[in-house]
KOLFIGU-524307 format. One record per residue (C-alpha): z, x, y. Coordinates in steps of 0.001 Angstrom, whole numbers, padded with zeros to 6 digits, always signed. Layout:
! KOLFIGU-524307
ZXY
...
***
This chain:
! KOLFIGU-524307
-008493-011228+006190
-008707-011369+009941
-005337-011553+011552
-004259-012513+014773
-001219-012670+016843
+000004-016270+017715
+001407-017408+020545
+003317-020864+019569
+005924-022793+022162
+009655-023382+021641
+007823-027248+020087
+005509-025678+017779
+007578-023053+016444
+010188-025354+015524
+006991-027219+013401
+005982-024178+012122
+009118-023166+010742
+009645-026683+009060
+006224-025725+007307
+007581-022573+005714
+010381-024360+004679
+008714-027101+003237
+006210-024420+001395
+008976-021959+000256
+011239-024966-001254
+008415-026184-002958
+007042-022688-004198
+011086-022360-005292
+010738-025386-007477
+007716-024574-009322
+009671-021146-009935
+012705-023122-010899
+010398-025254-013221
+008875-021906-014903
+012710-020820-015752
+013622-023542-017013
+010792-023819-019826
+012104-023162-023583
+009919-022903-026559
+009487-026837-027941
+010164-028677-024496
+005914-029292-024472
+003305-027322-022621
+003922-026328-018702
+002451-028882-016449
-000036-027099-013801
-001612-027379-010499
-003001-031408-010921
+000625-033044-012557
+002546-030591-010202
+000981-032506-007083
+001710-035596-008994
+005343-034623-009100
+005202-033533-005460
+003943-037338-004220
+007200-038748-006504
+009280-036201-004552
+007729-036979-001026
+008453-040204-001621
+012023-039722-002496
+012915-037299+000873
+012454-038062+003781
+012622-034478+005121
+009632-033320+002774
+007814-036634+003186
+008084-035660+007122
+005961-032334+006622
+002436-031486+005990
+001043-032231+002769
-001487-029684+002373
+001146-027070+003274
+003123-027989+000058
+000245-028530-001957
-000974-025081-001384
+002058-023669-002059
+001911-025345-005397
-001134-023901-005511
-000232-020259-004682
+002111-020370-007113
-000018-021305-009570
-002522-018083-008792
+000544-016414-008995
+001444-016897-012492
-002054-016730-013687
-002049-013194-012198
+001231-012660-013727
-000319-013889-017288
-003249-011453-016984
-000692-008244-016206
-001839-007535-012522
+001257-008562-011158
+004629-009339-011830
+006385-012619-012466
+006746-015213-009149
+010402-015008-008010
+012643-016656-005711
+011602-016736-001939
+014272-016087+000974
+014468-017384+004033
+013922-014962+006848
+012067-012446+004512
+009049-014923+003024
+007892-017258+006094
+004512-018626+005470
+001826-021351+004632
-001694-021777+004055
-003944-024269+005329
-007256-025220+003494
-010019-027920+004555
-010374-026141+007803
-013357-027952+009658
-015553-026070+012364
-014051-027637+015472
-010593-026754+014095
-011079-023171+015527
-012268-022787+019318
-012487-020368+022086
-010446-020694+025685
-011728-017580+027069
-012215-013961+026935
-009392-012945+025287
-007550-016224+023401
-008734-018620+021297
-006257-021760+019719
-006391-023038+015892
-005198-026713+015143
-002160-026679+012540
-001096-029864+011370
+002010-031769+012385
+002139-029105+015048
-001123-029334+017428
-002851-026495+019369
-001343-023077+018808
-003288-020318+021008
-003324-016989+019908
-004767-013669+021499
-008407-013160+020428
-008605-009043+019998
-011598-009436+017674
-014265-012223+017254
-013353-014837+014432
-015321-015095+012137
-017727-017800+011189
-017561-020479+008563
-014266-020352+008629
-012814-022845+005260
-008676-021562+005108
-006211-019590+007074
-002746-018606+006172
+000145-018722+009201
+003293-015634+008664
+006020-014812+010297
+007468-011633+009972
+010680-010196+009855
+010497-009184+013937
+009718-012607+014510
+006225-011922+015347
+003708-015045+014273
+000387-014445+012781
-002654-016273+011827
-004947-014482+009203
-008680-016378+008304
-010006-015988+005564
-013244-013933+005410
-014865-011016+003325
-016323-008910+005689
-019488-007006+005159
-019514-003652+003285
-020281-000317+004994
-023639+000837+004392
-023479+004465+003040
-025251+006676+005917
-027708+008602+002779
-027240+012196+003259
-025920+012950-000071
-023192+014462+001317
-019542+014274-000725
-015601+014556+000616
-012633+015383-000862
-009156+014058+000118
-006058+015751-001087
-003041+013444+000194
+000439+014806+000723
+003878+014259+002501
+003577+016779+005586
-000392+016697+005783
-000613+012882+004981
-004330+013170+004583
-006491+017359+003863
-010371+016812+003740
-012290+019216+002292
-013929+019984+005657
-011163+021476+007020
-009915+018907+008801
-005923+017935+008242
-004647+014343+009821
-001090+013190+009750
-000238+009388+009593
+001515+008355+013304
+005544+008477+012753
+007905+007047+015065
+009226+009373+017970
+011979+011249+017832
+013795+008931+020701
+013051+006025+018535
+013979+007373+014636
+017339+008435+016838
+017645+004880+017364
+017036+003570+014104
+019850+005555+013320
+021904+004195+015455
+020826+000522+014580
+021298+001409+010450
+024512+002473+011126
+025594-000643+013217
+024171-002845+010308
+026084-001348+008302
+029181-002023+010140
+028407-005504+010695
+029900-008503+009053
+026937-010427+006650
+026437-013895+008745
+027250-012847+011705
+025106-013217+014790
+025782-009548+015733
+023984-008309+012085
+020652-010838+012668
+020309-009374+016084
+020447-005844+014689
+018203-006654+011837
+015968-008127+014189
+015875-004709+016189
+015405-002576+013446
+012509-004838+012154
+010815-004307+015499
+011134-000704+014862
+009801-000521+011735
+006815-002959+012584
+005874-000637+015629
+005941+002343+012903
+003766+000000+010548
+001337-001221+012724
+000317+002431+014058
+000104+003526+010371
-002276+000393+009490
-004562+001398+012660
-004701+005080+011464
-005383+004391+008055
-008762+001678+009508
-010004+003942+011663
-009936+006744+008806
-011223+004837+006454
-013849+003345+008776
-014824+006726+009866
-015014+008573+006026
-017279+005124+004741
-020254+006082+007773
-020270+009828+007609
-020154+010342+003780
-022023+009105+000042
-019505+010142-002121
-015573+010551-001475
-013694+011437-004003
-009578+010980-004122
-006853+011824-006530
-006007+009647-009386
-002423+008338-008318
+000292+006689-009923
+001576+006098-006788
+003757+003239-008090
+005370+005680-010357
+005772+008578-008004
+007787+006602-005718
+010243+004938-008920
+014006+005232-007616
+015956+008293-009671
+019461+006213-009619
+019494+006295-013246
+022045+004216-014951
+025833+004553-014816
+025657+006124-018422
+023195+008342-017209
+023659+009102-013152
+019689+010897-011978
+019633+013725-010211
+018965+014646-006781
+019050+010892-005842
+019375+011777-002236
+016488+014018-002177
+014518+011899-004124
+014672+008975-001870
+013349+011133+001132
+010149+012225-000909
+009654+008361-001778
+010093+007475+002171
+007638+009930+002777
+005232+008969+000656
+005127+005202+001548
+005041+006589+005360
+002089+008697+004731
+000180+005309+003531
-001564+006668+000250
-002327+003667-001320
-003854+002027+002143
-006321+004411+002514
-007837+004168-000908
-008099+000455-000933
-009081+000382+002459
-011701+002584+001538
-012990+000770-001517
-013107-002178+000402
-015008-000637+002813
-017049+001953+000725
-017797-000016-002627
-018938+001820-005490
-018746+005416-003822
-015049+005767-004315
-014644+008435-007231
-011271+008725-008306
-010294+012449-010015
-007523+013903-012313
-005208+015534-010119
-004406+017868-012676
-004389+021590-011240
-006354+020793-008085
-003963+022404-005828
-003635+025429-008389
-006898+026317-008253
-008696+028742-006073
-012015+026934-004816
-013475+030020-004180
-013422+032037-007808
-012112+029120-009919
-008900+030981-011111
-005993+028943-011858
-002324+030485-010976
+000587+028813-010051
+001569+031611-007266
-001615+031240-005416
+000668+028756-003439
+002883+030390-001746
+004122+028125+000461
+003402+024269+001119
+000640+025358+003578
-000199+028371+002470
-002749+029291-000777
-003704+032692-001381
-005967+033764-004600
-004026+036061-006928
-007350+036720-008269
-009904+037187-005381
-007503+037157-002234
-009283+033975-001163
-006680+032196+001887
-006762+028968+003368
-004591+026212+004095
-003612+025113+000300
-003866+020910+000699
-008013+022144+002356
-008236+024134-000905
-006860+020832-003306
-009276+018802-001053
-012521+021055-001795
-011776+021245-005777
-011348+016970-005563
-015086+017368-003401
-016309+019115-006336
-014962+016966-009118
-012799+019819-010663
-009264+018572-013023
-008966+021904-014968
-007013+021848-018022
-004023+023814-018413
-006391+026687-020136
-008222+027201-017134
-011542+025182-018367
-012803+021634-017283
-011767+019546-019917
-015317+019658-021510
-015817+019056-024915
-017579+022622-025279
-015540+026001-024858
-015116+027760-021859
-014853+031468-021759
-014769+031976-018133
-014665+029444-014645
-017934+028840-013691
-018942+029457-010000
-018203+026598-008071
-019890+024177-006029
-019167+023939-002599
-021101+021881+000458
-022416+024279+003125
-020490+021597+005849
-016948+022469+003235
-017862+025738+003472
-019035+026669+006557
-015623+024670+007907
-013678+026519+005940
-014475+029903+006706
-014153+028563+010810
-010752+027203+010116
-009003+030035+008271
-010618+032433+011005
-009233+030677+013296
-006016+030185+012278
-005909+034119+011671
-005219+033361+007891
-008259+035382+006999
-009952+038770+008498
-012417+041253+007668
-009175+043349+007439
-007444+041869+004894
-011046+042345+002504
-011285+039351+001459
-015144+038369+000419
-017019+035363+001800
-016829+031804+000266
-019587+032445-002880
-021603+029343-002976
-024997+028221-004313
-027074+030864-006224
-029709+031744-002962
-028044+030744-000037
***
């Protein structure tokens, strides 16, 4: 989607807000209607007798007869996608929606003079029931425009998103392959040396949010002292957001025109970042510590990246087994546990090979290799021995500039070259 920021007066931001309403009591109903289903009580009625049931109930209240009716259609509608995603195990089961966390509506039938341009930098959409609503024009909207969806987000900041599937990246066809090794302090290693850190908030502001977390807590719940700090603390955390969405384009953006092939660890990110409370029965362990490796994580923006970049990139995103990858020396292929000797830090205990150790994980993802805990690939065929590696001469070349430089390697400390293909 293509979002934009809106721009709405005191007039049409009361309308808007009586359209999420309107959309999140009727998405509550259908969710309401879904609970109360027993086995025996007939089959579920779906999208075409649930906007049947919505004219009876327009015509029974006034206040949701006032609204839009393709806002509370769609809603019907959304919920409807939503339990047919939850029915084919992508996603979970539709829940309650709150106001003040889930503001939002779509609009659909969208006709070409709906959309127009003011000038260089804003544009206006019509919304119904509420008119005109300008909004800043950073990018150009796209064409053919059929739906867009209005939010509103927890720093009261309005958006407008069209929908539109942009165009695929055309791979630039040099045959050339990257590795990413993703990580907490290094939020993104490539296997060209390079090592880029997602933005963070400054020190003046996490200080603040501090400051603001512990005045939440403090506050009373419904008091207008605890919505204006939530507010505040919202605005941080969208400012931190926002950079970390911008990174994580541009990245992608930049990887899908310079390279074929990238390659990226296999994931469970979903599972990495599961609480470690435990149960009362069973209290987990290093809860505290835990948390802080799961906020580090979601700040780093793993899972953005990928789908960003097989959005972007299709077909040319190779996922590998993380198994070992930051074990193994790309250099000689040995696998040893105290080759890392620090989180930044690998050293061979085999060849004496030294480079940062998330460049080292990135170059083994380049290459494809998840060794097995024997040492071998995982082939079905034996392995007596690592084979010699395959490295790119831009990985390699990188590398050898980068640990140099860094004064992590010297002729001194006689350690050999990077090997890599048989005659160069």
């Amino acid at each position: 989607m293509s979002r934009y920021r809106l721009a709405p007066s005191p007039a049409q931001e009361a309308a808007l807000r009586e359209h999420c309403a309107h959309a999140r009591f009727v998405w509550n109903l259908c969710v309401e209607q879904e609970a109360e289903w027993r086995p025996g009580r007939g089959k579920m009625p779906r999208f075409t007798e649930r906007c049947r049931q919505l004219s009876e109930a327009r015509a029974d209240s006034p206040w949701l007869a006032r609204g839009s009716v393709i806002v509370q259609q769609q809603a019907v509608r959304d919920h409807d996608k939503a339990m047919a995603a939850f029915f084919a195990r992508t996603h979970r089961r539709p829940s309650w929606r709150k106001a003040g966390r889930d503001e939002g509506f779509r609009i659909v039938a969208v006709k070409s003079g709906d959309v127009r341009r003011l000038n260089r930098r804003a544009a206006e959409v019509r919304v119904p029931k509420a008119g005109w609503i300008r909004f800043r024009q950073s990018r150009p909207v796209p064409g053919d425009v059929k739906s867009f969806r209005v939010t509103l987000d927890q720093a009261g900041r309005w958006h407008v998103a069209f929908a539109a599937i942009p165009e695929a990246i055309p791979a630039p066809g040099n045959g050339e392959v990257i590795g990413i090794d993703r990580g907490v302090v290094v939020s993104a290693a490539l296997s060209t040396g390079e090592t880029l850190s997602a933005p963070r908030l400054s020190h003046g502001r996490q200080a603040r949010l501090v400051r603001l977390q512990r005045k939440l807590a403090h506050a009373r719940k419904g008091s207008n002292r605890r919505g204006k700090v939530k507010r505040l603390i919202a605005k941080l955390k969208a400012r931190e957001a926002d950079a970390r969405k911008d990174w994580c384009e541009k990245l992608s953006t930049d990887l899908a025109r310079r390279f074929d092939v990238i390659r990226v660890e296999d994931l469970k990110i979903g599972n990495m970042i599961r609480s470690a409370h435990g149960t009362v029965e069973q209290p987990g362990k290093n809860v505290r510590q835990k948390a802080g490796l799961n906020r580090g994580i979601a700040a780093s923006g793993w899972g953005q990246v990928v789908s960003r970049l097989e959005q972007k990139a299709p077909g040319r995103v190779e996922k590998v087994s993380p198994a070992y990858t930051s074990q193994r020396c790309s250099a000689c292929g040995h696998v040893d546990r105290q080759s890392r000797e620090s989180q930044a830090r690998f050293r061979c205990t085999a060849c004496g090979f030294a480079c940062h150790a998330d460049v080292n994980a990135a170059i083994n993802i380049a290459a494809g290799h998840a060794v097995t805990a024997r040492g071998g690939f995982g082939l079905p065929r034996p392995l007596n021995r690592e084979p010699q590696p395959v490295l790119l001469p831009a990985a390699r070349n990188g590398l050898e500039s980068l640990a140099f430089r860094r004064g992590t390697m010297s002729r001194s400390d006689g350690i050999l070259p990077v090997p890599g293909r048989p005659g160069e």
